[in-house]
C-alpha positions as CSV (number, residue, x, y, z in Angstrom):
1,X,0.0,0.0,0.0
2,X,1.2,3.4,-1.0
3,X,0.2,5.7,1.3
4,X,1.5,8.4,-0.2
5,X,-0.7,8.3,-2.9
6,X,-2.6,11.4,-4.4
7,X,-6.4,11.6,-4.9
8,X,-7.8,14.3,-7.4
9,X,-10.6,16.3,-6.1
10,X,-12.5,18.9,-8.3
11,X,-13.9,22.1,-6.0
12,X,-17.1,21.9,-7.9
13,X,-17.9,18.6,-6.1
14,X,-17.5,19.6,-3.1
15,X,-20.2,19.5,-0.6
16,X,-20.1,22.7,1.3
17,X,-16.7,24.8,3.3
18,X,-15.8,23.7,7.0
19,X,-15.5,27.1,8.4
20,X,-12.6,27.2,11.1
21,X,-11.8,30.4,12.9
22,X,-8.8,31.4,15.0
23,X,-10.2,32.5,18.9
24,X,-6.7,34.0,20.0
25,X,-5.7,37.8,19.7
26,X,-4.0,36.2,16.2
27,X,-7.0,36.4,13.8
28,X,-7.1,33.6,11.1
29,X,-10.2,32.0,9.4
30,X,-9.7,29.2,7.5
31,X,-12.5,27.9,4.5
32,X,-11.8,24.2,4.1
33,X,-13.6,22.7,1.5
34,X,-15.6,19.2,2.0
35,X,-16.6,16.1,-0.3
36,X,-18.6,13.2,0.4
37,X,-16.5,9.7,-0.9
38,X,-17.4,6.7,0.6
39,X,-20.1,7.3,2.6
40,X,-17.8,9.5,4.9
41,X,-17.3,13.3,5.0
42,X,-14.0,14.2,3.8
43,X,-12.1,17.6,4.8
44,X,-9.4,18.8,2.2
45,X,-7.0,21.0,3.9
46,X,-5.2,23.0,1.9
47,X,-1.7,24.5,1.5
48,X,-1.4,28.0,2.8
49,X,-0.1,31.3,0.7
50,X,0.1,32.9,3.8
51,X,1.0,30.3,6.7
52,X,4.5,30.9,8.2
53,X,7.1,28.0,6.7
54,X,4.9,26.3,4.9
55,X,6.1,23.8,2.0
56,X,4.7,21.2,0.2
57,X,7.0,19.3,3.2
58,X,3.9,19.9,5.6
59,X,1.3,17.6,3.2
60,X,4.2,14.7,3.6
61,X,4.4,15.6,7.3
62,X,0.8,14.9,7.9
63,X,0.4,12.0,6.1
64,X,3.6,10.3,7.7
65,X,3.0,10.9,11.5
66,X,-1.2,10.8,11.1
67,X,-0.6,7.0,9.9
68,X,2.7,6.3,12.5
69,X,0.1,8.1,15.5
70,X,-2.9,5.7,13.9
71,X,-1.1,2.4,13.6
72,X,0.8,2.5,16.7
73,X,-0.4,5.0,19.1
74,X,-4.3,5.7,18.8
75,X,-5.9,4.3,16.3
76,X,-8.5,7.5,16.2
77,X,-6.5,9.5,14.5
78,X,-7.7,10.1,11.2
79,X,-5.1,9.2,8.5
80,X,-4.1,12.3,6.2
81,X,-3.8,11.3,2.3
82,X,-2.5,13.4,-0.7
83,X,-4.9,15.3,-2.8
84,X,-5.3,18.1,-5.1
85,X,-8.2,19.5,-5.5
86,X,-8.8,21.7,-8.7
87,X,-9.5,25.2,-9.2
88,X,-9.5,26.1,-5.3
89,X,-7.1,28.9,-5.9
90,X,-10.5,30.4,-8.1
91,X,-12.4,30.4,-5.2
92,X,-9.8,30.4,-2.4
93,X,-6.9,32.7,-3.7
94,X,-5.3,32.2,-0.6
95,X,-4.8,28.5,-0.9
96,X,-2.6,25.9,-3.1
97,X,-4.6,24.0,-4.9
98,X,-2.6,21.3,-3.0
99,X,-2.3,19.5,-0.2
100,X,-4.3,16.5,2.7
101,X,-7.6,14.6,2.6
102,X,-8.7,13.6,5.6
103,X,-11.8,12.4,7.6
104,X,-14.3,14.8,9.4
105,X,-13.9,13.2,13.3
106,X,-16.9,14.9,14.2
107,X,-20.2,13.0,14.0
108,X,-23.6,14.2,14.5
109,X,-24.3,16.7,16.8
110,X,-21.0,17.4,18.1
111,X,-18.9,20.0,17.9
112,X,-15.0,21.4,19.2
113,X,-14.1,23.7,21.9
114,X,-10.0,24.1,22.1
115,X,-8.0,24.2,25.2
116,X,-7.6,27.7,25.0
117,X,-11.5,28.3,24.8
118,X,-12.1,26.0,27.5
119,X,-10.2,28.2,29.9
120,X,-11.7,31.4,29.0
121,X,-15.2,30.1,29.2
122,X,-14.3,28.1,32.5
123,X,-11.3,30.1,34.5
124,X,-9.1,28.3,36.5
125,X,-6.9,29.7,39.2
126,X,-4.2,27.1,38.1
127,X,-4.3,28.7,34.8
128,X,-3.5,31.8,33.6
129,X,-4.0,32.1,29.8
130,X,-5.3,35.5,29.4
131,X,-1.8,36.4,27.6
132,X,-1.8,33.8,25.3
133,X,-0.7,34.3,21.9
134,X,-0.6,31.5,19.0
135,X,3.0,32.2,18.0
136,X,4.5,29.4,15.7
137,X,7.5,27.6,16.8
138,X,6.7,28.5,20.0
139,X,7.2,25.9,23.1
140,X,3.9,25.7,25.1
141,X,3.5,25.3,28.8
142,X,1.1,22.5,29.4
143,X,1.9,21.6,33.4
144,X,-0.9,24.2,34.8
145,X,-3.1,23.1,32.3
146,X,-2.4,19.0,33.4
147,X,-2.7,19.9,36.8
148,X,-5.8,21.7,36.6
149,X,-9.5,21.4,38.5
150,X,-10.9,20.5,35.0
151,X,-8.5,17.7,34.2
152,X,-7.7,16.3,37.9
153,X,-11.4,15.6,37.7
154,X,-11.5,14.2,34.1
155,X,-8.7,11.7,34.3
156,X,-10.1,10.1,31.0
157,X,-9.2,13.5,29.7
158,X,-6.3,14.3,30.9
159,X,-4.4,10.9,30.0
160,X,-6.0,11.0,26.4
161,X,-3.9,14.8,26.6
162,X,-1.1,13.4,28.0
163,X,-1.0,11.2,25.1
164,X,-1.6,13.7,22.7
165,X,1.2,16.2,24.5
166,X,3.9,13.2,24.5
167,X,3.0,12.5,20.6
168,X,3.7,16.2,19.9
169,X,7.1,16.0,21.5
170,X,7.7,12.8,19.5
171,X,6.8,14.2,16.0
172,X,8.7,17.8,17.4
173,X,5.7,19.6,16.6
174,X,6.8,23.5,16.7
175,X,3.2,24.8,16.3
176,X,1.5,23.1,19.2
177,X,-0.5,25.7,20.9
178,X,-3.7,25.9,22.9
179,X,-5.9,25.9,20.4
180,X,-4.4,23.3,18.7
181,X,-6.1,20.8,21.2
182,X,-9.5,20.1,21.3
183,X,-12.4,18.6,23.3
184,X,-15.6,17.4,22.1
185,X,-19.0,18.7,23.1
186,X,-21.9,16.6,22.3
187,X,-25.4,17.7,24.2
188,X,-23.3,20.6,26.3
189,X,-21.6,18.3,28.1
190,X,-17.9,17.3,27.0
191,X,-17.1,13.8,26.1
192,X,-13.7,13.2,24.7
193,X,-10.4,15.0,23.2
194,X,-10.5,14.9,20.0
195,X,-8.3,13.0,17.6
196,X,-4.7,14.2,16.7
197,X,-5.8,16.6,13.7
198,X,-3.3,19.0,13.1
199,X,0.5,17.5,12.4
200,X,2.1,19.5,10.1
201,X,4.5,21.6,11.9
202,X,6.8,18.8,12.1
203,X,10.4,20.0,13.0
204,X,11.7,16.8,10.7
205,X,9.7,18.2,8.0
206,X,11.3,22.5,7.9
207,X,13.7,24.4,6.7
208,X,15.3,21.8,4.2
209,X,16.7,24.7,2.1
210,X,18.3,26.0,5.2
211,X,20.4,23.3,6.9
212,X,22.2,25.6,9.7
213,X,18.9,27.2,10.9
214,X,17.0,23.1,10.8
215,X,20.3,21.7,12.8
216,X,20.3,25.0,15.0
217,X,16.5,24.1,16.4
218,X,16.8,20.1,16.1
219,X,19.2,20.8,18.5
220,X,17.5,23.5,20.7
221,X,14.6,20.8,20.7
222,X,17.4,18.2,21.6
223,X,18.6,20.1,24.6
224,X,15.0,21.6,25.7
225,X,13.7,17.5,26.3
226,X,16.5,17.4,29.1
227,X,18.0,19.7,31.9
228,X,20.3,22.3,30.8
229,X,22.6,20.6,34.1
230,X,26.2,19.5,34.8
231,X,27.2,17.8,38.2
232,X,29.6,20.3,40.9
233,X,32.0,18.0,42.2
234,X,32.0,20.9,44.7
235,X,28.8,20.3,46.2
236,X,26.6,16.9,47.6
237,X,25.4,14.7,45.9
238,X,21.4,15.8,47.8
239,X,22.7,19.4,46.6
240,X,23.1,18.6,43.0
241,X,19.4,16.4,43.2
242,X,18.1,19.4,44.3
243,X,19.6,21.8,42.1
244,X,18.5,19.4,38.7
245,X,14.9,19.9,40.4
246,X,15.3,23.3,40.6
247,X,16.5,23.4,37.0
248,X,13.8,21.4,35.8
249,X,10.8,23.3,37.4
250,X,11.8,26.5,37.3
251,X,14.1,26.6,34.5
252,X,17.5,28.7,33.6
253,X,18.7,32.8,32.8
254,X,19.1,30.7,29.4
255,X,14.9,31.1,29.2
256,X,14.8,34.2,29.7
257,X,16.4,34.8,26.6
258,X,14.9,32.2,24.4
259,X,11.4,33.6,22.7
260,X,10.9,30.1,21.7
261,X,10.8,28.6,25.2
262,X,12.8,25.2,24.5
263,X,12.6,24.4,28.2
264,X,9.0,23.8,28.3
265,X,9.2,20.6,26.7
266,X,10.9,19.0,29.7
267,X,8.5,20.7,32.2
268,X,5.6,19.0,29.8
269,X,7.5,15.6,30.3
270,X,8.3,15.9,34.1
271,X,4.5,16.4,34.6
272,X,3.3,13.8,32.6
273,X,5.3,10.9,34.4
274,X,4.3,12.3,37.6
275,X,0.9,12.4,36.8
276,X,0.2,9.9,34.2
277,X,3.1,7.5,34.7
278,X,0.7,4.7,33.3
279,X,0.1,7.0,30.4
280,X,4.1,7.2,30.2
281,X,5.0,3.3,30.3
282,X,2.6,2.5,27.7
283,X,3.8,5.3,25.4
284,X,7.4,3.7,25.5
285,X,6.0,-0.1,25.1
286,X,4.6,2.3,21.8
287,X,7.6,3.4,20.6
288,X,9.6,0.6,20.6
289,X,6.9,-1.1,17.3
290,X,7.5,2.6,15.7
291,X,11.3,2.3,15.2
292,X,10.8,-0.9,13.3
293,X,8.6,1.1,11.0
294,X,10.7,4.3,10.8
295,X,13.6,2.3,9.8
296,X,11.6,0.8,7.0
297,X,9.4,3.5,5.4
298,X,10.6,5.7,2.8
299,X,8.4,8.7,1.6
300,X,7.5,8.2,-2.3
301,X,7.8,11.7,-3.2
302,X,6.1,13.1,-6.1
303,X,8.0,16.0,-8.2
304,X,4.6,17.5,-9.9
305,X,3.3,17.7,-6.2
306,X,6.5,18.7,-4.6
307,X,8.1,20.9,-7.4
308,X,11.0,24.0,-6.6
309,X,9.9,25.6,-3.0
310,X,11.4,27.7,-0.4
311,X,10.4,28.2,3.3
312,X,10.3,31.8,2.6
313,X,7.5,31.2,0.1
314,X,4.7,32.4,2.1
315,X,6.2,35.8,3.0
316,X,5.2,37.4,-0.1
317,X,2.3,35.8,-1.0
318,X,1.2,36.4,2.7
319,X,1.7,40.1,2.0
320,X,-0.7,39.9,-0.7
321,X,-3.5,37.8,1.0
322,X,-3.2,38.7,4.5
323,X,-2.2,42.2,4.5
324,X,-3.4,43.8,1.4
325,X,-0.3,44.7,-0.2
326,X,0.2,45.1,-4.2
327,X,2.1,42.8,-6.7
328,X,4.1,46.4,-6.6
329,X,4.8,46.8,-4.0
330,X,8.8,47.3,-3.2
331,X,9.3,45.3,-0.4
332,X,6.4,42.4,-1.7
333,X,9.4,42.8,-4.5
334,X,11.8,42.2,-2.3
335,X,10.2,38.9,-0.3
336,X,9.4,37.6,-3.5
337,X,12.6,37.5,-5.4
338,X,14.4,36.0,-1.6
339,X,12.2,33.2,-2.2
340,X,12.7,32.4,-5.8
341,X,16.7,32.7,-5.3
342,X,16.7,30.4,-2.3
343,X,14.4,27.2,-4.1
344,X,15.2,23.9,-3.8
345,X,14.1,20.6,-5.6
346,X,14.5,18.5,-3.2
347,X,17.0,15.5,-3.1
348,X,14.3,13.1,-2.2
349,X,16.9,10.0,-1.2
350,X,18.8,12.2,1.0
351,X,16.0,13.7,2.8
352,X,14.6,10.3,3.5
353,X,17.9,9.0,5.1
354,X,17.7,12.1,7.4
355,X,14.6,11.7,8.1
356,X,15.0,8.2,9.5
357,X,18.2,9.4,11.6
358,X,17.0,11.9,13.1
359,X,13.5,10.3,13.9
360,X,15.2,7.2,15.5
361,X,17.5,10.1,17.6
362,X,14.4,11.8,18.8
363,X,12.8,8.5,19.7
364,X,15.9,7.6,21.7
365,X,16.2,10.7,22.8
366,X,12.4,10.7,24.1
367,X,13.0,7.2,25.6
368,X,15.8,8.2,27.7
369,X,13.9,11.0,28.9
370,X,10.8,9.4,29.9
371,X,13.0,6.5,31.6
372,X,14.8,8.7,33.7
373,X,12.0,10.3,35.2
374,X,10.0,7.4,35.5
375,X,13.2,6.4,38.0
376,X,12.8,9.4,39.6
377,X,9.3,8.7,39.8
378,X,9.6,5.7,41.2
379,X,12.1,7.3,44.1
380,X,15.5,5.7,42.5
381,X,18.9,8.3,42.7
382,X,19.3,8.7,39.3
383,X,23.1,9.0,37.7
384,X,23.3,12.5,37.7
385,X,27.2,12.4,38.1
386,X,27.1,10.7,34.6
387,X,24.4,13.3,33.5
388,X,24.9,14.8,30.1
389,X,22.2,16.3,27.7
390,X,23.7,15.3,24.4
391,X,22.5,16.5,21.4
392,X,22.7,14.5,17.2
393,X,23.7,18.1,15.9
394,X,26.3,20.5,17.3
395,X,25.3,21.7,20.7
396,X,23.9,25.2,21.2
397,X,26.5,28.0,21.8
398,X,25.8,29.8,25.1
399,X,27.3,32.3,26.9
400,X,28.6,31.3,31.2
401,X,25.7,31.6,32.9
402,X,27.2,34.1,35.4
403,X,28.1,36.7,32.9
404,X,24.7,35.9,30.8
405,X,23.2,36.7,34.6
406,X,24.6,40.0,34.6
407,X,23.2,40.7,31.3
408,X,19.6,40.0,31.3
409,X,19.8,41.9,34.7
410,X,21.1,45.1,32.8
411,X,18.3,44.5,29.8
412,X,15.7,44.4,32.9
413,X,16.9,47.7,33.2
414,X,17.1,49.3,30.4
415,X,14.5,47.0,28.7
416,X,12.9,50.1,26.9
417,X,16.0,51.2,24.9
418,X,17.2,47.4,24.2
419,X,15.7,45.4,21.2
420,X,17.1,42.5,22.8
421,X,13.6,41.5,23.5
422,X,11.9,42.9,20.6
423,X,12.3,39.5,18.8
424,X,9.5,38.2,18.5
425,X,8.7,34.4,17.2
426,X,6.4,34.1,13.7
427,X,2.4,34.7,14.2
């Protein structure tokens, strides 16, 4: 079975739009169209002209992890497929005319509500989300949110998100924000979390035409799933225990640098064995069938579908659709010819022996992770002498913490006339 097979699709069949709107501060409506095949309803999600990053490498992305997540993880999740579907573009400028097929998971009389509508609707003292913004590439927070009234009452909830949240960090989602999540309503009353429906932002799957900025944040990802720690011969061992906790919980000055907030993947993981360390153990009996698989499937690429592409791409084309901009416009000029001088074809065997590396290194990686705080879990003294974060690319270059220390204390300061912490992640 080929499941990378691509179904044509014709917008003048389609049976009506799927209307999904953003309910951050970041406003975004999407208009997917939908076809009945099979006796099923079937969503075609489209590629974006205007979403941050996005290649024809996101279609590939869902359609590998959707059927890895279904076959060995939870067999909800819907299974993406490649489709085009033609003339789109006349009726959704916006959109590629390519791009995923894949099932509606809603039945009859239900409907979604996202973790970030949830807590506005129902405010929790555990959780603060007011300042929330859907920023891409963007590590979320998800230990308040765990440990919350809502989901210390639904257990059945909050393993089924514990699940979810440890499949992210598999697949190194860099998109996986609140409203990214869902719950299911069915006669006002809220009956499961949705499927896994959204798994394109895989960090496996961006920036192949830039190789120093993909190696730069598989390794940020790399170090965020661990401690930043090393062991002072100087001190106890009970001191150095406590100073990893510390680390862990709280974090390092190194955060308060990083817009992209790398460390929250290990506060995510540290929850989730301490609350769900059921949820944990079965995940990495999980893993263990997916490396087979990894090591086995190659991605039949097709050129037509694939074609030259950039990860610039959409910042033009965004310019046009999103913020009303001209085809003359100088700097649309400008965005434009960046992209076209920085296309690749893409060198499909190479990308598929990378992709299998660095998969089976996040898997390991994830493994070692969840084994080491299942031990600490399970009140074992871990090996923290021996403790080392290691990473499959070069390691991030940081400056000594003491003199990084003095820094951020003196942008505190002058934080107004500094543009240190202007930078801002993509929306």
């Amino acid at each position: 079975m080929n499941i990378f097979e691509i179904t044509e699709l014709d917008i003048k069949n389609k049976t009506g739009n799927l209307k999904k709107a953003a309910s951050s501060r970041v406003s975004s409506t999407k208009y997917f169209p939908t076809f009945r095949m099979n006796n099923k309803e079937k969503i075609f999600k489209p590629l974006s002209k205007t979403k941050p990053l996005s290649t024809p490498l996101f279609s590939y992305s869902e359609v590998y992890w959707s059927y890895l997540i279904n076959k060995y993880i939870d067999h909800e999740t819907p299974v993406y497929s490649l489709a085009y579907c033609k003339n789109l573009s006349l009726e959704q400028p916006k959109y590629y005319e390519k791009g995923c097929l894949v099932d509606n998971i809603l039945d009859e009389g239900e409907e979604l509500i996202n973790i970030y509508e949830l807590f506005e609707k129902y405010p929790d003292t555990l959780v603060n989300i007011s300042d929330y913004i859907n920023y891409c590439e963007v590590q979320y927070n998800y230990v308040s949110i765990l440990n919350s009234t809502f989901f210390s009452e639904r257990r059945d909830l909050r393993s089924k998100l514990a699940e979810q949240i440890l499949c992210s960090i598999l697949r190194r989602d860099a998109n996986y924000h609140y409203e990214n999540i869902s719950l299911v309503i069915k006669n006002n009353k809220i009956t499961r979390v949705a499927p896994i429906i959204d798994v394109e932002f895989s960090e496996f799957f961006m920036y192949p035409d830039n190789e120093n900025v993909h190696k730069k944040r598989f390794s940020s990802y790399d170090e965020g799933m661990e401690t930043l720690f090393s062991y002072d011969e100087n001190l106890s061992y009970e001191e150095n225990y406590q100073f990893y906790e510390n680390r862990t919980v709280k974090g390092t000055v190194y955060d308060e640098t990083d817009p992209y907030h790398f460390s929250n993947l290990i506060k995510n993981l540290k929850a989730i064995v301490e609350l769900e360390p059921q949820v944990t153990r079965d995940f990495l009996s999980k893993l263990e069938a997916i490396k087979v698989e990894v090591e086995q499937l190659n991605i039949l690429f097709d050129e037509g579908f694939l074609g030259k592409f950039s990860s610039k791409d959409w910042e033009a084309t965004r310019m046009i659709y999103k913020d009303g901009k001209r085809t003359d416009d100088e700097e649309y000029q400008r965005k434009r010819l960046s992209a076209e001088k920085s296309r690749i074809t893409l060198n499909q065997n190479e990308f598929n022996k990378k992709l299998k590396k660095e998969v089976l290194w996040s898997i390991q990686k994830l493994e070692k992770t969840l084994k080491f705080l299942l031990e600490m879990k399970d009140k074992k003294l871990p090996d923290l002498k021996n403790y080392k974060n290691i990473t499959l690319y070069a390691p991030i270059e940081r400056l000594p913490e003491d003199i990084l220390k003095i820094l951020t204390g003196e942008i505190q300061k002058n934080r107004k006339n500094l543009n240190v912490y202007e930078k801002k992640p993509l929306q």
